[in-house]
Phi, psi and omega in degrees: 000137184287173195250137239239148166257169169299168190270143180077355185268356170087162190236148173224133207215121162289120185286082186295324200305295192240024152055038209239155157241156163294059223250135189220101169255149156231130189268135155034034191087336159256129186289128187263128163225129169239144152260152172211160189292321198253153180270358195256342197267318181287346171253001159298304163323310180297293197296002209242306149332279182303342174299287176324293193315293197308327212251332185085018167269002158241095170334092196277106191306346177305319198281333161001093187229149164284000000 
């Protein structure tokens, strides 16, 4: 059995169907899904997303007005 992550560090899950693996986050209420061939290119992503959150660089789009 896999090892459970925290609430908000996002998941990484193999997609067997196209033999992919997954990185799934959600920022501010929407979910970031990246696929990638390697689980090491999908947990890169996932920590380079939380880097991005943690920092504020990703922006929560609800409050936004034009």
């Amino acid at each position: 059995m896999g090892k459970r992550r925290s609430r908000g560090e996002g998941s990484i899950f193999n997609y067997e169907k196209k033999g992919l693996w997954v990185a799934e986050i959600t920022i501010n209420g929407k979910t970031r899904r990246k696929y990638e061939k390697t689980q090491k290119e999908a947990r890169a992503w996932l920590l380079e997303m939380r880097k991005a959150a943690a920092s504020g660089i990703i922006v929560d789009d609800r409050k936004l007005t034009v």
